[in-house]
N, C-alpha and C positions, 0 to 999 in steps of 0.2 A: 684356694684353688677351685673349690663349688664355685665359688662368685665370677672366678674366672670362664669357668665352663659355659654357667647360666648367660654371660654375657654375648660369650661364641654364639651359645643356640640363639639367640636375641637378635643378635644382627643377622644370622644367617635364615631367620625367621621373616624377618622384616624383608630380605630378597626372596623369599617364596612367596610371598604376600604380592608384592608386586608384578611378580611373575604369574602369580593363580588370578590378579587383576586385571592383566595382558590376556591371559589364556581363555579368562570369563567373555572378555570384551570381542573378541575375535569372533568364538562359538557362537556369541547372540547373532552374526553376523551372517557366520554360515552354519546354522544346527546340526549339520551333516556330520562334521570335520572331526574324524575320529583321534586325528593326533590330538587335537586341543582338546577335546572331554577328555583323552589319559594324561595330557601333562594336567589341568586339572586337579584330575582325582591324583592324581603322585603327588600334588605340591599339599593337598589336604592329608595325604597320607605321612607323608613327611613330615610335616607340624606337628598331628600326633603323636608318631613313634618317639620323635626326638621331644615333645613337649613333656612326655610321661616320662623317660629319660632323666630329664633334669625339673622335674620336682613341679612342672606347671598343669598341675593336676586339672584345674577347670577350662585349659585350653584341650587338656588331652580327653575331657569327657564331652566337651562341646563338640570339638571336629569329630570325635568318633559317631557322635549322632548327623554329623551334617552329613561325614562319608559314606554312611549307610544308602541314604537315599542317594548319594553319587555316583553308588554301584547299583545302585538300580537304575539309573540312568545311562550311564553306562553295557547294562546288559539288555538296552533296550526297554524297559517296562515301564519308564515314566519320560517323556519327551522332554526335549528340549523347547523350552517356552520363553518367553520375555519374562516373565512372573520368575521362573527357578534361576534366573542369569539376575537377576533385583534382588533375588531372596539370597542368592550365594555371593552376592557384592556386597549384601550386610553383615550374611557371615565373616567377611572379610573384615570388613572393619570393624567388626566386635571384637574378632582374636587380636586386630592392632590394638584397640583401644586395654583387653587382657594384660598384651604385652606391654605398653605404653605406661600402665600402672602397678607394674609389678606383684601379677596375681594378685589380686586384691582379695579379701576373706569371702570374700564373695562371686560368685560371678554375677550374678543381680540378675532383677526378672526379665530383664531384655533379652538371655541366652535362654530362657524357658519358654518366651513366645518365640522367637525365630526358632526353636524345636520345635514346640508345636503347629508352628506353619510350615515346618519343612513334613514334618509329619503328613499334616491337612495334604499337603502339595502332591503326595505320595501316595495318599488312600482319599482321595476325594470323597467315596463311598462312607468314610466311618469307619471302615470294618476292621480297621489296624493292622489291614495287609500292606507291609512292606517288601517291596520288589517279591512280588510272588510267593513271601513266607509269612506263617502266621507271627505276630512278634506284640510281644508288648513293649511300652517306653523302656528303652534304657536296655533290651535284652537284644544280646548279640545274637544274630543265622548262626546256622550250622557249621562247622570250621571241616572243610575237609583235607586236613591235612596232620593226619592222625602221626607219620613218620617222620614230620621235620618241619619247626617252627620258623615265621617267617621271620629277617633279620632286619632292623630298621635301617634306614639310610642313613650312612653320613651323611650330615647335610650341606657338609660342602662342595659336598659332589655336583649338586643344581650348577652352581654358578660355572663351575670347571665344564658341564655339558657340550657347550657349544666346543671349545675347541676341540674333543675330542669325536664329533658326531658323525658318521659314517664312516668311522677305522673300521669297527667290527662289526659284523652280526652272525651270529648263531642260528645254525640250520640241523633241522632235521630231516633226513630221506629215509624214508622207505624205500628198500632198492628188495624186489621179488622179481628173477631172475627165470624164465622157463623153463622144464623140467632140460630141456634139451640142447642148453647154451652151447654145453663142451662140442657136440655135432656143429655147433654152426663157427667152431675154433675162436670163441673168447673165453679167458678165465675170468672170474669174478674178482680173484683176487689181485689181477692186477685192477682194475676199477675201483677198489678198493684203495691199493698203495698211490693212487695217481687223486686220491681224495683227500689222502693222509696228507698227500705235498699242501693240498693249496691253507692248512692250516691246522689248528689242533683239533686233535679229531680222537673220536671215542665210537668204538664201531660195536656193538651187540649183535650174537648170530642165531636166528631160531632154530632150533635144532627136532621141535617136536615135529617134525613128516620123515625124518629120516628112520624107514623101515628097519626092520630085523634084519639081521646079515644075510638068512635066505632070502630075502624078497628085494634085499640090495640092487639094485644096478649099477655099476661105479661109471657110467657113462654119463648118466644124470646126475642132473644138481638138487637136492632136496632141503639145501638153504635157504633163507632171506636173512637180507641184514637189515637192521634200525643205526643209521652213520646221525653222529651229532659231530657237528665241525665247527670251529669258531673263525671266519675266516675276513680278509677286508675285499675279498671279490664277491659280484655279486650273483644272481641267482641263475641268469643265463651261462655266466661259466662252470656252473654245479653242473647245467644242460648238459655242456658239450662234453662233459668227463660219460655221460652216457650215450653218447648221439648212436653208437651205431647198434645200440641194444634200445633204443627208446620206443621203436614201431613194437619189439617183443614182449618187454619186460615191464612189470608193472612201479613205477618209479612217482614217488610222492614227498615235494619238496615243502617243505611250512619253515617259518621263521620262528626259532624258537625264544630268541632274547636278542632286543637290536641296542645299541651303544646307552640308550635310554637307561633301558630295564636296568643294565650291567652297572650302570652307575646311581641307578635307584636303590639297587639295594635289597630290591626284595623278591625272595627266592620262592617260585614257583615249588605249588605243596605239592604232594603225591595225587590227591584226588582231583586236582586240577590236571597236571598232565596225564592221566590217565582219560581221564574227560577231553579233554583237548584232540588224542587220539582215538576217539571214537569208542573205545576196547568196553568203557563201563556207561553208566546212563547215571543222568543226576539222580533219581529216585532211589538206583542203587548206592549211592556215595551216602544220600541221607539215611539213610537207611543202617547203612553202616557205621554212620557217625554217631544214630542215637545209641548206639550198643557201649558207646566208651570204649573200644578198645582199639590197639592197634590196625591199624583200616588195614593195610597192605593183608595181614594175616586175614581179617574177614572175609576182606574183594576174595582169596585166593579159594576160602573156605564155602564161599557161594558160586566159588565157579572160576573166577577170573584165570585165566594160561597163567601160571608161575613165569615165562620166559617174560610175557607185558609187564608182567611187578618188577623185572631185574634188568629190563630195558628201561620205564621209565625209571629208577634209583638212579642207572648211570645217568640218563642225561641229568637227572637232578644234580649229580655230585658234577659231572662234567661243567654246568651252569657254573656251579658252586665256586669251580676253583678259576673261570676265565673270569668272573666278578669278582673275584679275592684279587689276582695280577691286573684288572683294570683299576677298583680302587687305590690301590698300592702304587700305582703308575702315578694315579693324579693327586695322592699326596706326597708323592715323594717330588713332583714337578710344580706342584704349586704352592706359595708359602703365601696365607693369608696376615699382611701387616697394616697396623691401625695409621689412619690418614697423619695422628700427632706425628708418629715413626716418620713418616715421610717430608711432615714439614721438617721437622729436625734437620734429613737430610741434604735434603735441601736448601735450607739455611746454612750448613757446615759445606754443599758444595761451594757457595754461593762467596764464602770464606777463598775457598780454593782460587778461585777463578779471581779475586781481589789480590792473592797472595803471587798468582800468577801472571797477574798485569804488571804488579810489583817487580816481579826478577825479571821478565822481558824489557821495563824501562830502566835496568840497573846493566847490565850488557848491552842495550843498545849501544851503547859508544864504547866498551869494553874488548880491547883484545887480544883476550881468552879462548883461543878456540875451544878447548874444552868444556869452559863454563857457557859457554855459547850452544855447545850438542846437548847441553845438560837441559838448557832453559827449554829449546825448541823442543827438546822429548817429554819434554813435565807440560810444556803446549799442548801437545798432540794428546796424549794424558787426559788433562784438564778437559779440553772438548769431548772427549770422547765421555768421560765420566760424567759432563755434564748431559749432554743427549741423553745417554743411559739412564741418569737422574730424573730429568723430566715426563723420560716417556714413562715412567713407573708411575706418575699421576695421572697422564693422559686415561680418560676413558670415554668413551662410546656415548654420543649424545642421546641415544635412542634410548640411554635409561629414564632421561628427562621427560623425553616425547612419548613415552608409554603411558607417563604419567597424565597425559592430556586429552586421551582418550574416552575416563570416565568422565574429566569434568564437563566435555563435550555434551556427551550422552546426557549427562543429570540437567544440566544446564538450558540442552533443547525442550527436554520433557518439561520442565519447569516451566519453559516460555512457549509453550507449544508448539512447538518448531520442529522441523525433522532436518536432523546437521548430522553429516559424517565426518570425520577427521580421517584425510590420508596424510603419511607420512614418508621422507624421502632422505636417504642422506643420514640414516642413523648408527652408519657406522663410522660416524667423521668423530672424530676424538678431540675434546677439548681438555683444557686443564680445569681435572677434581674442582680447584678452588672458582674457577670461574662458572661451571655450569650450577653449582651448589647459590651462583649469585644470580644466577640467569632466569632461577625458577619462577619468583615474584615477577619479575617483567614480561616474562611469556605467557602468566596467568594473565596478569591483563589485556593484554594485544586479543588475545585468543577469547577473553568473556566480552570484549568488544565488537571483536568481529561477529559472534553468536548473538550479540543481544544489541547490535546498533547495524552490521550489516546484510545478514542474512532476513530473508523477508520471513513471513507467515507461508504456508503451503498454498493458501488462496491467493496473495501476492506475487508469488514465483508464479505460479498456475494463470494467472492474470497477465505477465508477463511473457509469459510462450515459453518457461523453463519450467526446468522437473519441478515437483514438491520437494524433491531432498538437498538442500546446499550443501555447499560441500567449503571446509575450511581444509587448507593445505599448508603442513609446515614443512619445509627443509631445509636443509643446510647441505656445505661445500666449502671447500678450504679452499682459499683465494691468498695466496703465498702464505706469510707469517700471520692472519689471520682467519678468521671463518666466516661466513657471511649466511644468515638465518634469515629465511623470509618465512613471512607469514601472508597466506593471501586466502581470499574467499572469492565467491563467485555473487556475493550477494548483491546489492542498490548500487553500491559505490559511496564513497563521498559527494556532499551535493556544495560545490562552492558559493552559493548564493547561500544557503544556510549558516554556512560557517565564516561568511561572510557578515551576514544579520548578526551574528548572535555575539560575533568579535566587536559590531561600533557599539552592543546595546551595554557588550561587557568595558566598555572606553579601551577595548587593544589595541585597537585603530581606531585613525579618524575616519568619518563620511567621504571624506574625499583624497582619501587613500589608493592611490593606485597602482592594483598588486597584482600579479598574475595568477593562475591554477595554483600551482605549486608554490609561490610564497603563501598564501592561503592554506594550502594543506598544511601547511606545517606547524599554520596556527593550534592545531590540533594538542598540540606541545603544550602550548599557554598554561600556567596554574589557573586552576579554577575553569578552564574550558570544559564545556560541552553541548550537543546540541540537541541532549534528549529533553524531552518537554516536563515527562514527571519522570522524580525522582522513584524506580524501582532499585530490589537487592542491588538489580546489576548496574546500574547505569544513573547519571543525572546528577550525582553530586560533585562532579568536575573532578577530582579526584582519581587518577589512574595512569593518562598517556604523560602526563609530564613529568611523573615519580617513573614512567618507563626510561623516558628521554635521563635524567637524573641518574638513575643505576646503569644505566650502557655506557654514558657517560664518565662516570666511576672508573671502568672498567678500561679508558682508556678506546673504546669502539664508539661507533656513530648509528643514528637511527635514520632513517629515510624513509618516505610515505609518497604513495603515487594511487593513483585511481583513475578511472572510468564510469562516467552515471551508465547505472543499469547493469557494468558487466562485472562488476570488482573491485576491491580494493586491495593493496599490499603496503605492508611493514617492510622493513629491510633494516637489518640489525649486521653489522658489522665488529664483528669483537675479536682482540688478540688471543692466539693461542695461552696464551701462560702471563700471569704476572710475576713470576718471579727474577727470570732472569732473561734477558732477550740483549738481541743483536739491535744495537746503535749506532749514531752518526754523532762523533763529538766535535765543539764547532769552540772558538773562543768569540767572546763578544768582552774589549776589554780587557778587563784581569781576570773577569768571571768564565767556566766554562761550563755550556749546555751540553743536553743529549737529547737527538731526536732520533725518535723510536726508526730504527733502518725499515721497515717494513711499508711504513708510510711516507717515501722519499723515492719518488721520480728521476729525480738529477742534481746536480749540482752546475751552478751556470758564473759567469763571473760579472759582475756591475763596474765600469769605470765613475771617477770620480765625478765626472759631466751627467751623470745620470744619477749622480746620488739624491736629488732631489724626485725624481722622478718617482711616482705613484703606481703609472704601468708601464710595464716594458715590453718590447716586443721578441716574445720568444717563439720561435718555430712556426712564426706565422701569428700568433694570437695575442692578444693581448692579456698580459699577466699581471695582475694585481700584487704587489710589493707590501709586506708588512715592515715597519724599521722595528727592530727587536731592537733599538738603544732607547726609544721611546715610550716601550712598550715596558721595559726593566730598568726604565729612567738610568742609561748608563751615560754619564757627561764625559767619560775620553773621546779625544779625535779619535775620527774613522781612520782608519788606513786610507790610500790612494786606491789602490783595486780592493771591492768588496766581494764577498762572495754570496750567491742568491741561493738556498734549498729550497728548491720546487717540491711543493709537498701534497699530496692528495687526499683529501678529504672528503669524505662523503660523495657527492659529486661536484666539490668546490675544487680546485687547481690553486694555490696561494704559493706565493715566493715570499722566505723570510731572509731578511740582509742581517748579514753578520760577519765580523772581524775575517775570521780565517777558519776552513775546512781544518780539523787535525786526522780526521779519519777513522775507521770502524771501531766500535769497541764494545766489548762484553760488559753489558750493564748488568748489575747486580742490584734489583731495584729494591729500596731501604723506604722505607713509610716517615714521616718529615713529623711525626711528632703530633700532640695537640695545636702548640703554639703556633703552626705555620701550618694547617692541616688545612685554611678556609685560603690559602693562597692562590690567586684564580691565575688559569695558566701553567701551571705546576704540579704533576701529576704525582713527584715522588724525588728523592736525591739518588747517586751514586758513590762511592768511594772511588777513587782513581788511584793509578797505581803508586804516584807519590802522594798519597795520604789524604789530597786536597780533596774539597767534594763538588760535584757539580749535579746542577740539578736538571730533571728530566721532563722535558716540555709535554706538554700536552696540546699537542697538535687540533685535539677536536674543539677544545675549549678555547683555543689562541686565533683559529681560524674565523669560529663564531663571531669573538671579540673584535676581531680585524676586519669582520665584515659587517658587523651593526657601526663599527666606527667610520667607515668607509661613507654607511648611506648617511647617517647622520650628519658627515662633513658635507657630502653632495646636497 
């Protein structure tokens, strides 16, 4: 059960990592941006509490030295630099590389010099003042929170963040009311009940001005209240609950905990809200702390109003219980299941929808009305279970694109370059298993465009553009697929290079004549490249055609287009899902295919006078014909009327002739094994509903084929 636990904190570790890598990456950006220094310091803080937790002792003694100086950074005293955004990007990858090897007996001297450089980073001076306190290595500040210890986060609460972010937040008013409300005919305490509505609320009334009975006036009001609310309105509607006391009455709105904090986890100590509301001075807090005892009793014993100590406890405990009903909300709403869980089920839907072709082609000619309501309701069933299934994998491409940020960054320093990475389009959702394949391909497109087209700063500068290039990735769902580009604003491709470097490679001959874009795409070639010396990134031809190869896998297509001097762009086309997808089933023969519906324009019909024919004239244009009996050496007579699938590809248009349309069908796509796994053309098999199997084209690879055979025949 430990092992189990240790595993949770592991991966949910390895998503704060990521996240604290996002949140580094942003801040170097803008050093201002105070949300991003607290999520930050929360994702360090979080690895800690929950690393100590479950037993990762050198994780938890490492981050609590990096946190230290984070909150000094955070409380202003050490800046935001390029140097502490490098030095906390290594922290990062040290606690991966922790995690990665499962606490190892050590943490080794690398976690000793990134302390004492974060140290160095802190007190430049020497003098081993951290964030304002005198401190030696390894010894914690003052804790001022003598009445109630802080409570660590669950940490699955990070990932749940977003969908719950701007329900709630938590306000504090000061509402002091002038001596002579009741004359001007408002009661307070309807202000009061009309506060209670807009959410949960915990109200405190100071009662110390309220005179002796002889010096009473019962006309006057010699209250104030301290109102804590948890509410999802926002702060102008707190306004108008006072508008028509606001010119009077002294009224003090602060945020006391926003959906963040509430699902952080960590509870706001006594000597911080008291500090917060102005009531004590840190000197006093320290002061009090070094005495050891109970602070509330101290502060009260040196002065503090007893009514500030039992205003702030409630908002403490009030905090206390809207963070108890928000956790509670998001574990009871959210059930974290491991990706195998999911293949499973998806394999067992995958079963269903096989079982389900099954009884719809057993009733087809059957009549049963009953067994017939039966079939179309376990249909209706089936899809819906299936959708359901899928979208349970679907996630957000923006977890990939976060990741391409640093290599950006490390990548330009490297080659002395100045490259931003914006991103666009990262909440399009692809499926788990494809983007987990996506990531090697996108490495390269992206250390390409950095180190073959982006210039040098005196290069851009030369050419009347900024020093900073700029590489852009996004993506956009374009029906049953998603289409990723990658572009820069750097040189461009130069076709006369790529042109050289393809006759000297024998790709082509001398007297090859090819256009822009047949050339570009050279770029594909194994072994291509057109940098001159071989550095890390670039020269040993090695990268765009292992890209072209895994998009290809995937059943998508790659495409490449440029501009000298203004750009260049990728264009990656990839299906949503391989598991199961919407088909076109076709007979050729006795055999029958499946072409993927998503990549299917129309379906048109060829007579027998045209069966020889190469192009046909469709909708005006001339359409290139594949014969798929040629192509899968099929020797039965054609039929008299053929039918042609217009199918689009990349920016290619190709018609395939084949026997007879059968019409749509739920593929349940099945992997073909070792033995037939190099079968070009053939992307995967499916089961049909009477048992037989038919196999699933591969459109991008059949297109290819069909048009290097084309020019080769010409």
């Amino acid at each position: 059960m430990i092992d189990q636990f240790k595993e949770s904190f592991r991966d949910e570790a390895y998503e704060l990592l990521n996240s604290l890598e996002s949140s580094l990456l942003e801040l170097e950006t803008d050093p201002k941006n105070e949300g991003e220094l607290s999520a930050v310091f929360r994702s360090m803080h979080t690895i800690k509490g929950s690393a100590s937790m479950f037993g990762f002792q050198h994780i938890s003694r490492f981050t609590h030295e990096v946190e230290t100086v984070l909150d000094s950074v955070r409380n202003g005293t050490v800046p935001v630099t390029k140097q502490l955004i490098t030095l906390t990007l290594a922290a990062r990858d040290h606690i991966r590389f922790l995690l990665d090897n499962d606490e190892p007996e050590s943490a080794g001297p690398e976690s000793d010099s990134l302390i004492a450089q974060f140290h160095e980073l802190a007190a430049p001076s020497g003098s081993g003042t951290i964030a304002g306190q005198e401190t030696t290595p390894g010894e914690q500040s003052p804790d001022f929170g003598g009445d109630s210890g802080g409570v660590v986060k669950d940490a699955g609460a990070a990932s749940d963040r977003e969908s719950h972010r701007g329900i709630e937040t938590t306000y504090r008013v000061r509402f002091s009311p002038p001596r002579d409300i009741y004359r001007n005919g408002t009661n307070p305490l309807m202000l009061l009940k009309e506060m209670s509505e807009l959410g949960e609320f915990t109200s405190v009334a100071h009662v110390e001005n309220i005179p002796d009975m002889d010096d009473l006036d019962p006309e006057l009001c010699y209250l104030s209240w301290d109102i804590i609310v948890t509410t999802d309105k926002g702060i102008n509607e707190i306004r108008d609950v006072f508008m028509f006391v606001d010119d009077v009455a002294e009224i003090r709105i602060d945020v006391v905990a926003d959906i963040d904090a509430l699902l952080d986890g960590v509870t706001k100590k006594i000597g911080e809200i008291l500090l917060e509301r102005g009531v004590v001075t840190a000197d006093a807090l320290r002061r009090a702390a070094d005495r050891q005892q109970r602070l509330g009793r101290i502060l009260v014993e040196d002065g503090l109003d007893p009514h500030e100590l039992d205003s702030a406890l409630k908002e403490q405990r009030h905090v206390q219980r809207v963070r108890d009903r928000v956790q509670n909300e998001v574990a009871a709403t959210n059930v974290r299941v491991s990706a195998a869980k999911l293949d499973e089920l998806v394999d067992l839907v995958g079963e269903i929808v096989t079982l389900q072709a099954r009884l719809s082609q057993l009733v087809e000619h059957d009549t049963n009305a009953d067994l017939k309501t039966v079939a179309e309701g376990f249909e209706r069933a089936t899809d819906d279970l299936r959708g359901s299934t899928m979208s349970m994998r679907m996630v957000p491409i923006g977890t990939t694109f976060s990741k391409f940020k640093r290599l950006v960054r490390d990548l330009s320093e490297e080659l002395g370059k100045k490259v931003e990475i914006v991103t666009e389009g990262g909440e399009t959702e692809l499926d788990k298993t494809v983007i987990d394949r996506l990531n090697d391909p996108l490495v390269h497109i992206i250390r390409n465009s950095v180190g073959h087209g982006i210039e040098s700063p005196e290069a851009r500068k030369t050419a009347g553009k900024t020093e900073t290039g700029t590489v852009r990735l996004s993506a956009t769902h374009s029906g049953a697929s998603v289409v990723i580009s990658i572009s820069d604003d750097g040189a461009g491709l130069s076709a006369e290079r790529i042109r050289a470097k393809a006759i000297s490679r024998s790709i082509i001959t001398e007297d090859a004549q090819l256009t822009d874009k047949e050339l570009y795409d050279l770029i594909f070639a194994p072994g291509f490249s057109t940098a001159e010396n071989v550095t890390q990134v670039s020269g040993r031809g090695v990268g765009m055609d292992v890209v072209k190869q895994a998009i290809e896998s995937l059943g998508g297509s790659v495409g490449v287009s440029s501009e000298p001097g203004i750009g260049a762009r990728i264009t990656l086309s990839i299906p949503l899902t391989l598991a199961i997808i919407d088909g076109l089933l076709v007979e050729l023969g006795t055999g029958k295919y499946v072409f993927p519906l998503s990549a299917i324009e129309e379906c048109i019909e060829r007579t027998g006078s045209d069966s020889d024919a190469r192009m046909i004239s469709n909708r005006g244009e001339l359409l290139p014909v594949v014969e798929l009996r040629q192509v899968f050496a099929v020797n039965e007579t054609p039929p008299e009327i053929e039918q042609i699938v217009v199918v689009r590809s990349a920016e290619n248009t190709v018609g395939f002739a084949v026997d007879r349309v059968v019409g749509e069908h739920q593929t349940v796509i099945k992997s073909l094994g070792r033995v037939f796994r190099d079968l070009e053309c053939v992307s995967g098999a499916t089961i049909l509903g009477d048992g037989s199997v038919a196999l699933i084209v591969d459109v991008q690879r059949l297109t290819n084929l069909a048009l290097q055979f084309e020019t080769a025949r010409r």
